[in-house]
N, C-alpha and C positions, 0 to 999 in steps of 0.2 A: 466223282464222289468227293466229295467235304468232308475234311474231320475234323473232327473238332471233340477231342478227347480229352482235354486237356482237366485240371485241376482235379475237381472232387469227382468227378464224372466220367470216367474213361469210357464209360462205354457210349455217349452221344456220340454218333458219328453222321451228323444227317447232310446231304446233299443237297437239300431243302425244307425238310421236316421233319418225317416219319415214317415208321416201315410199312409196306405194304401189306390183302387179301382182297380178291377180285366181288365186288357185292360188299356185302356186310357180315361178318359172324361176331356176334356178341352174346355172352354167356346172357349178360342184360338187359340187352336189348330186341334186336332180329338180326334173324339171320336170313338176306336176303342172296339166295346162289341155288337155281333149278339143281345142282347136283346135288344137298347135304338132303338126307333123308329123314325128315325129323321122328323122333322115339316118342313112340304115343304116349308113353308112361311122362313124361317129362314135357313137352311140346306142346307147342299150339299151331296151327297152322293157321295164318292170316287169310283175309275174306275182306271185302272191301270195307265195310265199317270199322273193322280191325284197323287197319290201312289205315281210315281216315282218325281214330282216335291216337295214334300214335306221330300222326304229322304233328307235333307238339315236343320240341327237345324239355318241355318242364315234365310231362307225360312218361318219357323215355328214361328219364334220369328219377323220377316217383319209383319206376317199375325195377330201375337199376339197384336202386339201395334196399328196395322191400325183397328182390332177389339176393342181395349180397349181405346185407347186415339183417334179416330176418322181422318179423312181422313189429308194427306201427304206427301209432296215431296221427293224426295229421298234425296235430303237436309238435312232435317228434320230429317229422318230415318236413316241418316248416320248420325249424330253427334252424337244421342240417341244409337246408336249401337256402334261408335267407328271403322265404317267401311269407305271408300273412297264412295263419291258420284258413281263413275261409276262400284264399287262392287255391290253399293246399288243397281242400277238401271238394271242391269244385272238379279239379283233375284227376284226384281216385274217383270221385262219382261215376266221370266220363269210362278213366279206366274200368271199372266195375262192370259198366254197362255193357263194354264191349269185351268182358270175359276175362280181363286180364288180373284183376284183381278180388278178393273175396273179402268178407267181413270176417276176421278172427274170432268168433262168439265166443272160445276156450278162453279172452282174456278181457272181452267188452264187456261194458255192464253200460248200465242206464244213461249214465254221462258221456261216456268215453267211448268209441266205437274206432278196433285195434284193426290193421289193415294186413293181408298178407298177399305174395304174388300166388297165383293158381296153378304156377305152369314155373318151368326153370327156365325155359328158351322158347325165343317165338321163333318161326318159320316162315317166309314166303319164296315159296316153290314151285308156284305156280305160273307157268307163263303165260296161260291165258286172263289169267289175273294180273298180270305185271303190263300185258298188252292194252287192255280194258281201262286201267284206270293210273295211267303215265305220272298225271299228278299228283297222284297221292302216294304212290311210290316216291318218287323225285320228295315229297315233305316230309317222308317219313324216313329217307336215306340223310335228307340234309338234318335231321332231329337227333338222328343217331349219331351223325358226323359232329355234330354240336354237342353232345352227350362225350366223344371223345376227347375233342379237342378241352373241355370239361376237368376231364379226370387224369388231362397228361399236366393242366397248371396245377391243379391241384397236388398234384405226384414235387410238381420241381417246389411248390411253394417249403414241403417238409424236407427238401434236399438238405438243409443244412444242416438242421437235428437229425437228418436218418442215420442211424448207424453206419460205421464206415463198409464191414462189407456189402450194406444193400445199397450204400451210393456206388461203389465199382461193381454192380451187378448193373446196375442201370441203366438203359441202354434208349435212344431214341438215333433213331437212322434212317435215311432211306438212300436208293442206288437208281441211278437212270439206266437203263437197258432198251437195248432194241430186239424187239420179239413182233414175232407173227401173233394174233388172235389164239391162234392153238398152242404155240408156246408158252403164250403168257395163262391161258388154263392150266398146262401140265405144272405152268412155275407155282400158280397160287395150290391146286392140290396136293403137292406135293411139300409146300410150306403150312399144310394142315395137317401132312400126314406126320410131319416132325412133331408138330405141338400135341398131338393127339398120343404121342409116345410117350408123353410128363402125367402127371397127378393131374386128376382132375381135385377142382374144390368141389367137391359133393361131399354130404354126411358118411357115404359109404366111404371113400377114399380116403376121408381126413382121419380116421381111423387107425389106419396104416401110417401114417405120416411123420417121419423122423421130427425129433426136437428140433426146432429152431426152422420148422415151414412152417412161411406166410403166405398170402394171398397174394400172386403177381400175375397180371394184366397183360395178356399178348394183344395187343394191337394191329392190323394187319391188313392191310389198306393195297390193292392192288389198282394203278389210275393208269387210264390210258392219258397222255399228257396231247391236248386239243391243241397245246400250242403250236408243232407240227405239223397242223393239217391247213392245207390253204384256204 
């Protein structure tokens, strides 16, 4: 392990990059791992059109901010992205179609058409579905993986202005270990089962929530390392 703790940053301490979770869980994105059971009230459960509308990190990162920052024009979604309104609106389309997104009527009008997510989290859990269609899994894990790697420059770009104790809370690390297949399961559920003991960001939760909570990103990336194998 690497560290590298140094200056504004004590808490980087990476090996090579970042911390790990086996699959994908992302409040924003999917979450691809046969064991999380997704809550009908909140979830989607992916289906292979699903699948293939989300092999798109532009797609992944539309659905990220209308989850996180709340509903939005493609206006809006293009100037935070850095993309042309009618790139933007092209990819809610897609997204729409394939259930992921709704049209906001409570705030559109004639001109304007305000976008929201449908769902808080997607799901795929299915490994007959994961079996069926390899590649569109494999675009839609590398969309999300490009959605992350995304939101950690963006995290260090504001390092400097961050307040000082949210730069010593901040933390990017990972650890090389050697595990069997079922070890390294027990390691990622049981590194859910820690994060699942904090606040969630939901409307219900933030309710409760002491002065001075903000919104912070577990990232959790569980990799079997290929370099190893002959």
């Amino acid at each position: 392990m690497t560290d590298a703790t140094s200056g504004p940053l004590p808490g980087v301490t990476p090996d090579s990059g970042v911390t790990p979770d086996s699959g994908v869980t992302t409040d924003s994105g999917v979450t691809t791992d046969p064991g999380v059971s997704p809550d009908p009230r909140h979830d989607v459960v992916l289906d292979a059109r699903g699948l293939r509308a989300l092999a798109h990190p532009v797609r992944v990162r539309l659905l990220e901010l209308l989850r996180l920052r709340g509903p939005a024009t493609a206006t809006l979604l293009a100037q935070r992205m850095g993309l042309t309104s009618g790139a933007t609106s092209y990819h809610l389309r897609r997204l729409g179609a394939a259930g992921f997104v709704e049209e906001d009527t409570e705030r559109g009008n004639a001109r304007e058409r305000w976008w929201r997510s449908a769902h808080r989290t997607t799901s795929l859990n299915d490994p007959d579905l994961i079996a069926r269609e390899p590649d569109a899994v494999l675009g839609c894990l590398r969309s999300v993986a490009a959605a992350h790697s995304l939101r950690v420059q963006q995290a260090l770009n504001e390092v400097e202005t961050m307040p000082e104790p949210w730069g010593q809370a901040l933390s990017l690390s990972d650890v090389s270990l050697l595990l069997t297949p079922a070890e390294t399961r027990r390691l990622r559920d049981e590194l859910r089962s820690v994060v699942a003991g904090f606040r969630r960001d939901t409307p219900e939760e933030a309710a409760a929530a002491p002065t001075g909570a903000e919104r912070v990103v577990i990232m959790s990336h569980v990799l079997p390392d290929p370099a190893d194998r002959p």
